[in-house]
Every structure is written in C-alpha cells, then in structure tokens.
C-alpha positions as CSV (number, residue, x, y, z in Angstrom):
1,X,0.0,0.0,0.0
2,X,1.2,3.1,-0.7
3,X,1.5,6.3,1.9
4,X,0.2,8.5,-1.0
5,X,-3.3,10.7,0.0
6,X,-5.7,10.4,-2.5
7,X,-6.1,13.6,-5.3
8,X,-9.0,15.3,-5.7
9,X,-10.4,13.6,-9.0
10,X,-9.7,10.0,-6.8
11,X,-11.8,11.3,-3.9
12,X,-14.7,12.2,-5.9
13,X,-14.5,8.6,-7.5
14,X,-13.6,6.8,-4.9
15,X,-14.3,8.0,-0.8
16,X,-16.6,6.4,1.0
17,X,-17.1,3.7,-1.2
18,X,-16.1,-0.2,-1.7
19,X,-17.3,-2.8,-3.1
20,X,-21.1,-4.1,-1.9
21,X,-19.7,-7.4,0.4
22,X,-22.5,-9.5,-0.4
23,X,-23.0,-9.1,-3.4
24,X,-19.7,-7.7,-5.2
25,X,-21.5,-4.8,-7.2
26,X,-19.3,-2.4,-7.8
27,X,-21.3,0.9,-7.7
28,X,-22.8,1.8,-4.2
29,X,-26.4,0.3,-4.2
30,X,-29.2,2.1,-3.2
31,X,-30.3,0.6,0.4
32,X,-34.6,1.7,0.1
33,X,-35.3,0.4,3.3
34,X,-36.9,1.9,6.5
35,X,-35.3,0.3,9.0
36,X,-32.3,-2.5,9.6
37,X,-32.4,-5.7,12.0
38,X,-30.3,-5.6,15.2
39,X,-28.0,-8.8,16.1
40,X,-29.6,-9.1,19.1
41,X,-30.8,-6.9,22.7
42,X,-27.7,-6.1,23.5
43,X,-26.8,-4.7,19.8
44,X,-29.8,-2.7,19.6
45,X,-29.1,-1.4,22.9
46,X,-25.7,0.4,22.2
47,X,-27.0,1.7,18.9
48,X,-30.0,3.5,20.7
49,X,-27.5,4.6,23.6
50,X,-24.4,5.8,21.2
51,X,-22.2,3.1,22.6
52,X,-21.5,1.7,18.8
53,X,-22.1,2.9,15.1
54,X,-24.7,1.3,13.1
55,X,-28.1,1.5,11.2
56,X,-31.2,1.7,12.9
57,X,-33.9,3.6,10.9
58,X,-33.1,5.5,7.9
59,X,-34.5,8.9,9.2
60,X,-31.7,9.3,11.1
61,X,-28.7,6.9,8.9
62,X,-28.5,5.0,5.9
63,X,-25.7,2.8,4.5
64,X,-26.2,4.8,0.7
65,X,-26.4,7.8,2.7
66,X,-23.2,6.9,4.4
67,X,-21.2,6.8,1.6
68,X,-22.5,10.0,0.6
69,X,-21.6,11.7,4.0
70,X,-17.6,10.5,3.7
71,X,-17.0,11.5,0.1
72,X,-18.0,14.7,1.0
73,X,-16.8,14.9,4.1
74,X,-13.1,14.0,2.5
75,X,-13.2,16.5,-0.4
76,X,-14.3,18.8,1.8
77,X,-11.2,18.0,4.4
78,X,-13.9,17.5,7.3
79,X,-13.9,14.7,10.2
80,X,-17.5,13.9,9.0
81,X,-20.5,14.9,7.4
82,X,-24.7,14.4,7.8
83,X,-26.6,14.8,4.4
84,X,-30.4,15.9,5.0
85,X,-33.4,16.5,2.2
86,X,-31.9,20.4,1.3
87,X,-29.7,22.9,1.9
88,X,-32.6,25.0,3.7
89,X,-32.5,21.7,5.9
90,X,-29.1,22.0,6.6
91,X,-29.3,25.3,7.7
92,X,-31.8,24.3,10.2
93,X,-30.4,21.6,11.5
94,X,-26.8,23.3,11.8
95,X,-28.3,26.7,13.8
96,X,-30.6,24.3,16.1
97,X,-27.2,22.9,17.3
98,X,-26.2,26.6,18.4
99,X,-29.0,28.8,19.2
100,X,-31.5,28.9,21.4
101,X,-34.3,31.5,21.7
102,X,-32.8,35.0,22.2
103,X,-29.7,33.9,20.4
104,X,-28.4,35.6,17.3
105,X,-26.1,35.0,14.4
106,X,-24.2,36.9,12.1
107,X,-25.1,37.1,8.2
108,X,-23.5,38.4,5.5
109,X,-26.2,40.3,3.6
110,X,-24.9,38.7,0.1
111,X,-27.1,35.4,-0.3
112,X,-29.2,33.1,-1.4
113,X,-32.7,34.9,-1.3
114,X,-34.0,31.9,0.6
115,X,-31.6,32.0,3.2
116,X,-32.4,35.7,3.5
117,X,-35.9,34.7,3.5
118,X,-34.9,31.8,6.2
119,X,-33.1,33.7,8.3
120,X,-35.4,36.9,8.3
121,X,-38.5,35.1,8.5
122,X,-38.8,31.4,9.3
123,X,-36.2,31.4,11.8
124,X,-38.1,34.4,14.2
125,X,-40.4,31.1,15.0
126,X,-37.9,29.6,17.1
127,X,-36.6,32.7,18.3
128,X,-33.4,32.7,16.7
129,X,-32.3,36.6,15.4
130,X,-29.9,37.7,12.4
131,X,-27.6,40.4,12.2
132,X,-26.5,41.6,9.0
133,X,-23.3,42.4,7.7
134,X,-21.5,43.2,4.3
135,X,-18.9,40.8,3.4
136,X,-17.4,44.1,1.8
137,X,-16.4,45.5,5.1
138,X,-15.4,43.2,7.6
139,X,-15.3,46.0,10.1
140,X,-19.3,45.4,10.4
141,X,-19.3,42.3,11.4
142,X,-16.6,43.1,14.0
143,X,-19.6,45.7,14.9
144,X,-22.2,43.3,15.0
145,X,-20.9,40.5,17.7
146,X,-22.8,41.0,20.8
147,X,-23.0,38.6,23.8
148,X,-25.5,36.7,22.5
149,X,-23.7,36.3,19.2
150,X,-23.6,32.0,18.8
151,X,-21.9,32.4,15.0
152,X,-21.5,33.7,11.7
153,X,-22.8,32.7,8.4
154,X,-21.0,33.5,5.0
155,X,-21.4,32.1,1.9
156,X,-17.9,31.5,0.1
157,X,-19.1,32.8,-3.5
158,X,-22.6,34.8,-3.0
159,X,-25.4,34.2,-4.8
160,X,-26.6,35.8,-7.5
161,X,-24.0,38.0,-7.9
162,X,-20.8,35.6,-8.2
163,X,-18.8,37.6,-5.2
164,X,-16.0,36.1,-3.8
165,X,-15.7,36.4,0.1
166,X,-12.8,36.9,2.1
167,X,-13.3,33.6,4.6
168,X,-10.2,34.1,6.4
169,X,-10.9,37.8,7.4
170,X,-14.0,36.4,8.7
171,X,-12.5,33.3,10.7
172,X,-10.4,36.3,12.3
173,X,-13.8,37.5,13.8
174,X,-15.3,34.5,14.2
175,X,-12.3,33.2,16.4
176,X,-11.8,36.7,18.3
177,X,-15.3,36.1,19.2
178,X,-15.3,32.4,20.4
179,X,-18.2,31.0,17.7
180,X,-18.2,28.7,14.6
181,X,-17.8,30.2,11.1
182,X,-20.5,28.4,8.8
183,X,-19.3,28.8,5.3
184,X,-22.3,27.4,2.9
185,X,-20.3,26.4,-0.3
186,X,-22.7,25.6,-2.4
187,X,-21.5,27.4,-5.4
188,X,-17.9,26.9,-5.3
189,X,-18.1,23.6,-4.3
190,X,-14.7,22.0,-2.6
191,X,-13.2,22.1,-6.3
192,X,-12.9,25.5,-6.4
193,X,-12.8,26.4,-3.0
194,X,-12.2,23.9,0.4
195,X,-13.3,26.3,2.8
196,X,-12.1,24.6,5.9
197,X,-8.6,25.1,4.7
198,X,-9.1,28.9,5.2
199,X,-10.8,29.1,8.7
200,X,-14.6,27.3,8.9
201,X,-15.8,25.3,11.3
202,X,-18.9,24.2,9.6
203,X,-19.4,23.7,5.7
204,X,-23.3,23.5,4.5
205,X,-24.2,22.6,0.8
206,X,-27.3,22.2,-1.0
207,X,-26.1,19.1,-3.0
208,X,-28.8,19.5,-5.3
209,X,-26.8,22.5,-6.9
210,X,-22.9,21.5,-8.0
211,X,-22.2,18.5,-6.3
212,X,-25.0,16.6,-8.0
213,X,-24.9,18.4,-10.7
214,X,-27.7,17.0,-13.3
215,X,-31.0,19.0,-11.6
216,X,-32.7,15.6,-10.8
217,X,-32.3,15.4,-7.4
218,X,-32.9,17.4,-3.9
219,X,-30.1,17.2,-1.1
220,X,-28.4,18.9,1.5
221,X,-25.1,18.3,3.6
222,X,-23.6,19.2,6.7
223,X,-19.4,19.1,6.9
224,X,-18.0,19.4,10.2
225,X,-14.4,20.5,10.3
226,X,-13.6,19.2,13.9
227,X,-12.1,22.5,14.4
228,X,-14.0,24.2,17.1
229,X,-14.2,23.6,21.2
230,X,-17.3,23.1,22.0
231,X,-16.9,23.0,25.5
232,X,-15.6,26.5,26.1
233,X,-17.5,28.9,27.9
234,X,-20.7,26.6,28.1
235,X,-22.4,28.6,24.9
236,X,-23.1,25.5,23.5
237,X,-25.2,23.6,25.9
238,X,-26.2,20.9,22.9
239,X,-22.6,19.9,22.8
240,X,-21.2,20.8,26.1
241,X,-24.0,19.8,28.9
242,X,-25.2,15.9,29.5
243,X,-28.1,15.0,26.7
244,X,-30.9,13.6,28.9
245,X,-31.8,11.5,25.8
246,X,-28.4,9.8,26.1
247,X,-27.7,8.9,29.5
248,X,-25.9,11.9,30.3
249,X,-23.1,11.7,27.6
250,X,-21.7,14.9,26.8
251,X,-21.3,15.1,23.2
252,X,-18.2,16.6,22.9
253,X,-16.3,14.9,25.1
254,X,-17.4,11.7,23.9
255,X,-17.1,12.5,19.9
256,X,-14.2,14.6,20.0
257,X,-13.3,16.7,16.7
258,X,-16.8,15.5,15.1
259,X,-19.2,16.2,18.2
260,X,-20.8,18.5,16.0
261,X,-21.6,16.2,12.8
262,X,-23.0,13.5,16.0
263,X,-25.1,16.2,16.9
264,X,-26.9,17.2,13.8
265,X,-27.5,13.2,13.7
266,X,-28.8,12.2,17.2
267,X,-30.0,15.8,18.1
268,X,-31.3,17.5,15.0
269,X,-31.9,15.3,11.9
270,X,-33.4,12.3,14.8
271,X,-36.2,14.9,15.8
272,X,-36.8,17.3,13.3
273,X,-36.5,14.5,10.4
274,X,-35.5,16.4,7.5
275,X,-34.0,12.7,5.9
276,X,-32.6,12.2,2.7
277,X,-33.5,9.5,0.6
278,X,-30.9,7.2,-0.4
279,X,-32.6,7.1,-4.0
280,X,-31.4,11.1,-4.1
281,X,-27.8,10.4,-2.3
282,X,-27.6,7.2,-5.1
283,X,-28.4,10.0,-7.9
284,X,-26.3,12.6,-6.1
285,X,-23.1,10.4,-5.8
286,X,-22.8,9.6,-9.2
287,X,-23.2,13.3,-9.7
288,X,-20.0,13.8,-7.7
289,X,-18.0,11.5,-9.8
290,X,-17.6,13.9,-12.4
291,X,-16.8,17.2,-10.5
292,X,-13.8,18.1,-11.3
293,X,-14.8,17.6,-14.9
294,X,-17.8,19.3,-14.8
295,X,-16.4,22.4,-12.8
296,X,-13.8,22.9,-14.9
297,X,-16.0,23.3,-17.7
298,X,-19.0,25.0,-16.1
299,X,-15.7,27.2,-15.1
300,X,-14.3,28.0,-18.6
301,X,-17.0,28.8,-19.9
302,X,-18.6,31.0,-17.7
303,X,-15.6,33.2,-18.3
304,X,-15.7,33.1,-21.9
305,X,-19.9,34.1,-21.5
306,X,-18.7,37.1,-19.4
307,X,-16.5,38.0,-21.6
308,X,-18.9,38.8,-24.2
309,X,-21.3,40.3,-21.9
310,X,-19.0,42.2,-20.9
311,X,-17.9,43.9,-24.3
312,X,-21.9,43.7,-25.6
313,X,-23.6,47.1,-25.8
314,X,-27.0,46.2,-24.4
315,X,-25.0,45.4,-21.3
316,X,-24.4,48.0,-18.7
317,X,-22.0,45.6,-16.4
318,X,-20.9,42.4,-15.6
319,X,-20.0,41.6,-12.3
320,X,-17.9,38.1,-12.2
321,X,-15.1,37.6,-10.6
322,X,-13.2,35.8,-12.9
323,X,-12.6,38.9,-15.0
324,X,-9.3,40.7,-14.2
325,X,-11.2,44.2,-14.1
326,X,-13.8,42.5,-11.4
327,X,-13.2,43.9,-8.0
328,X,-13.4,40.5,-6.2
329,X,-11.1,39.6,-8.7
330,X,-7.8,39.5,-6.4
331,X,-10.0,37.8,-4.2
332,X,-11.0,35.1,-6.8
333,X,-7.0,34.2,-7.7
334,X,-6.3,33.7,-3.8
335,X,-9.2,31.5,-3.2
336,X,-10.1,30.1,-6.5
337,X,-7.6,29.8,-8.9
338,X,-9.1,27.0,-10.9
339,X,-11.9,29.4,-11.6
340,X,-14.4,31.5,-10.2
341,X,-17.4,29.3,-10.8
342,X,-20.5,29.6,-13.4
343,X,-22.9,31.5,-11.9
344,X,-22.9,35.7,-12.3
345,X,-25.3,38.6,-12.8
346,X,-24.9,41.6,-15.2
347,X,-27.3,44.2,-15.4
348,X,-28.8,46.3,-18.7
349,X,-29.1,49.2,-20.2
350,X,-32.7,48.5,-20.2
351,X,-33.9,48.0,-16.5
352,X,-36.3,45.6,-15.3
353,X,-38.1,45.4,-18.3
354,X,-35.0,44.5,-20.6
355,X,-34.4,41.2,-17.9
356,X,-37.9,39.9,-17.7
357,X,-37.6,40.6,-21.6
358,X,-34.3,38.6,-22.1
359,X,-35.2,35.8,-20.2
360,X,-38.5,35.3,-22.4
361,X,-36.5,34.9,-25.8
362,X,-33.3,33.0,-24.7
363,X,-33.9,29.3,-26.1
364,X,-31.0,27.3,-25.0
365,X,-30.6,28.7,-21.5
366,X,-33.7,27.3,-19.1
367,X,-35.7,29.9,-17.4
368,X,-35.9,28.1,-13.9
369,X,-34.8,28.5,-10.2
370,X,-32.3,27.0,-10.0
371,X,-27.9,26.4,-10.4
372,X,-25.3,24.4,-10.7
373,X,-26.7,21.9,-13.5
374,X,-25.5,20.6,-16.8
375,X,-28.0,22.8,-18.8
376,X,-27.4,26.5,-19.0
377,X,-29.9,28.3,-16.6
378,X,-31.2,32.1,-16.9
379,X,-33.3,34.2,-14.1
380,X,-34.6,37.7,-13.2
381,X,-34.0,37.5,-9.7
382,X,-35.8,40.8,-8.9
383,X,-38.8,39.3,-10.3
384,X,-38.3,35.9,-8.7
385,X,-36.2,34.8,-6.1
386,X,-35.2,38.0,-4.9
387,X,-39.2,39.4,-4.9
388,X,-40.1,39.3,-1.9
389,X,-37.6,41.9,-0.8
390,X,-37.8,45.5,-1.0
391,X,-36.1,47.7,-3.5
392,X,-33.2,48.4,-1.5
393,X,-32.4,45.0,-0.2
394,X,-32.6,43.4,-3.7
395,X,-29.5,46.0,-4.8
396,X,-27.6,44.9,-1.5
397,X,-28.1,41.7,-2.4
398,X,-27.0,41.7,-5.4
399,X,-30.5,41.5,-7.4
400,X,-31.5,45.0,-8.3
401,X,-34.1,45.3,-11.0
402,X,-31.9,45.3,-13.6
403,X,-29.8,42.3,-13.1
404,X,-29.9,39.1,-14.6
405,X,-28.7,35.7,-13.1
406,X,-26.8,33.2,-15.5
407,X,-26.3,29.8,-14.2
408,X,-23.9,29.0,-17.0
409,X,-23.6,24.7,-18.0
410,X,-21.4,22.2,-19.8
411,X,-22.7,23.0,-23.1
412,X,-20.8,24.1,-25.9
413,X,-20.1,27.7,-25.4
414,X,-20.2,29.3,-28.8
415,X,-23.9,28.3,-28.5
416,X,-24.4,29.9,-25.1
417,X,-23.2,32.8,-26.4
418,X,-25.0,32.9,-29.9
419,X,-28.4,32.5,-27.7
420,X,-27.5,35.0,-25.4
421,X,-26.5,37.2,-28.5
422,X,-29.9,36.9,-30.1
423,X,-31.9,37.7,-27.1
424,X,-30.3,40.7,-26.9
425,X,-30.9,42.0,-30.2
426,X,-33.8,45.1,-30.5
C-alpha cells in the first residue's frame, strides 16, 4: 500500500465507497429500506445509547447515505459529514445545534434569497435573530458581535451576484469572538474552493446545486471541520452539557473533533426528520463522480460568456469575478484559482423590463430556479427569487431590478453565447 493521500479527482470517485460485500457490485447500491435488524438486545441497545455505530432507521442513517456523507466529508477536508433532504434543511439543523431563543447569528447580507428569507422570517419562530453584515467591510461584522452572538454565516461565492468572500478575514472575527464560522459552499463547491482550509468550522451545501450536478435530485449536507471547542465557555449547551436523551453523555467529550456532525445526527436530523432518501444520495453520488470535470468546464466557460457580456452594448455591467477588471477579482486568484465558478449577474441598459424581456427569448438557456446543472440556466432575480424583498435589499443583495442571473452549464459555449447574442438584439 502506498503512503500516497488520495487527489482530488480520486476522492470524488472513490471515498466512502467499496465494493457491496455481499453481493460484489461495484457501484454503491441504493439501500430503500426503512429500518435495519439488530443482532440481538444487546446490539440494539448500544446503537440507541451511542455506545457503537450502526443502522437503525433510515431517518436518522443509511448505508447509501453513508457513503454520501464520507466522500463529502473528505473532499471537503472534514472529520465527518450528515446529508439531510436540502440545503434549507441543513441550515436548520446546523443553527438548532447553536441557538437557542434570544440567540443571534451573524449574516453576511450577500445570499441566497432563501436564506435571506430563512433567516429573516422562518427562523423568528424559534426565536433565533440575524444580524447583517457586508462581506465588503469586515469591520461590520466586527460591529455586529454582541453577547449573544452563537456564529457567523457567509457564503464563500454569494449568490446571484458571483462575489467572492474573504473567509479568512471572517475566521479572524469568528475566532476573536469564540463562535463557529459556517461557510455554505454551495456554489464553489470543494473544487474551487475547500473552505475549511481557510478558517470554517462548519461547511453547508445544498447538493442539489454542483455536487449533483444534473437537476434531478434534492439534497443537503452538513461538513464538520472538527475544528472548534465546543466546551468553552458553556455557549453551547447541545454539545457541552449531559443530553438527557443519552444517558448523560456529553457530546463533545465523547465524539471529539466530530461532536458537531453527532449532533446534527442524534439531536437535529433524529427529531426534526428532514432525511434524505438514499434514491437522491444514489443520484447525487454519481453526480460527484464527475466534479472536477464538470467544474472545470462550467468554469471555462462562464468566463468566456462574461467576456462577451461584458464587451456587448445592451449590457451595462458584468459583475464576475473571474474577470481581471472585477473587483473580487484578487480575491478570486487567492481563493479560487481554478476558476471563479459559473454563476454571475450583469445588469442592462434597459432595466427591469429589458431582464424579464431577455429571459422570455433566450432558447437554449432554461428559465428556472435554480444552479449548478448541466444545462445553462437564466433568471430575473428581482422578479423571482429575490421578490419578496424591498427595492433596496434586492441592490444589496446583489439582485437590483436590472440584473440578470446566468447559471452558465457544460454545453458548448459558442452556442451559449450565440443564444445570449440573439436575445439581446432590439
């Protein structure tokens, strides 16, 4: 055997999964069952009690899921990993971990609308409050930390508007101010960017974005980086204090550098339920097989779509980060060098009524909600996902009236670009 670690491309092939032992197939197999028989009393008994790893009831583990959880948990360089039905789901069951009612987090204000949405909304139910902050100026979220500050939320490239931001600056807060850094890398993926290596504690997806890849299939993950104490200061009582359901274990001291990914299982995903299927993890690990390919492409030929956006004279701007003149653009080479991902905005001359307009005649692109598939995607987020915010959160956001969202896929790019080029003729 050799002492060599695994690359990147080998991962994504290979982590997490061997041959099926009774059988021999060679492709994980998709384990659709509800529940799995114990050897005996005294098995079932330590599984229930968290004396010994195993199967029990696929709400809260399955052996397709599994397989799921350590690929991405090794690409990402985490101790482990929980997949869950979304990404929204994710972000639920990660905060439940931290916050209790009265407690607040830190957010940068570039996002996913539905995590704006989630956060300003949803989450007020449970008593958990966000504080914005521009990723811009790092200074405000050094302003925004109070006592009951219980962590900080980025996203490593923003959606819509393709930003790169600066994790490690951020770490630097999170860490002066004793809470976890939760980077959601959805749209860099760990190809692009392994966000862990520059300061998180906790990495969310929604797999049903990059890492699957084809559109087909819902999914969300949790990566824990085994990087933060959970036991300092008592402001995580989840982690720190003796779980009643448990027998008194203390989750940290018994789990170590992946307490947290132990307690999204037994704590969060056990009674909120949010499960994956292991039909979607099935879909969504063969998805992940061809990453690096697919990035790399999705990748080169964004850029080469920007570039002609960019020189086009119905368009008023392009902001993506790949482009030397982009400001996030030094920020792009330092985090993201193989590329600075396929999804952007640019904005036209013609306002709201030129997007809603371009989005009607493009024929190749897709006019959906979504990113990170095969298929070229186009939306108006002012009109969509973005609506249901007011003017002047749309433009900090990233979504002003006039911008359009390009979710750019695998396809050939000289026909991207001569769709885009006849949907912008008068």
């Amino acid at each position: 055997m050799s002492d060599r670690l695994p690359g990147f491309s080998t991962l994504a092939v290979h982590a997490g999964a061997q041959p099926d032992p009774t059988t021999g197939a060679r492709a994980t197999p998709i384990y659709q069952t509800t529940s799995f028989v114990f050897n005996d009393a005294d098995h079932a008994a330590s599984l229930f009690g968290l004396q010994s790893f195993g199967n029990i009831y696929t709400r809260i583990g399955n052996p397709t899921n599994a397989v799921l959880e350590e690929r991405v948990a090794a690409l990402e360089g985490g101790t482990a990993a929980l997949a869950v039905a979304s990404g929204h789901a994710a972000q639920v069951v990660v905060l439940q971990q931290l916050l209790q009612p009265g407690d607040e987090f830190i957010a940068a204000r570039k996002l996913y609308g539905g995590s704006i949405n989630q956060f300003t909304h949803a989450f007020k139910s449970f008593g958990w409050n966000v504080v914005w902050a521009d990723p811009d100026d790092i200074a405000t979220f050094e302003r925004a930390v109070s006592p009951r500050t219980k962590a900080i939320f980025i996203e490593s490239i923003a959606n819509p508007g393709g930003s790169i931001t600066d994790i490690e600056a951020i770490s630097t807060v999170a860490r002066k101010a004793g809470v976890p850094l939760i980077v959601d890398n959805t749209l860099a993926s760990p190809y692009l960017i392994r966000p862990i290596d520059h300061g998180a504690d906790i990495v969310v997806h929604s797999l049903t974005k990059f890492l699957g890849g084809h559109g087909n299939s819902l999914g969300g993950i949790i990566v824990d980086a085994g990087t933060f104490d959970w036991s300092t200061g008592g402001k995580y009582p989840m982690l720190s204090e003796p779980r009643p359901e448990y027998h008194g274990i203390r989750l940290q001291e018994t789990f170590g550098n992946f307490a947290f990914a132990i307690a999204c299982r037994v704590l969060g995903l056990r009674d909120l339920g949010p499960a994956l299927s292991p039909f979607n993890a099935f879909m969504i690990l063969t998805g992940i097989e061809t990453l690096p390919l697919r990035m790399q492409k999705h990748c080169d030929n964004a850029k080469a779509i920007a570039e002609f956006l960019a020189g086009h004279p119905a368009v008023a701007s392009v902001s993506y980060a790949g482009l030397p003149g982009d400001k996030y653009n030094q920020l792009a080479r330092k985090y993201a060098p193989r590329g600075a991902g396929a999804v952007f905005t640019f904005s036209l001359k013609g306002g709201y009524d030129a997007g809603v307009s371009l989005v009607s005649k493009l024929q190749l692109f897709s006019h959906l909600a979504n990113v990170g598939d095969t298929r070229s995607l186009v939306i108006h987020p002012a009109s969509t996902t973005h609506s249901q915010l007011d003017d002047a959160a749309k433009v900090k956001s990233g979504a002003g009236p006039d911008v359009v969202r390009l979710s750019i896929g695998i396809e050939d790019k000289e026909d991207l670009i001569a769709d885009l080029e006849q949907a912008l003729s008068p």
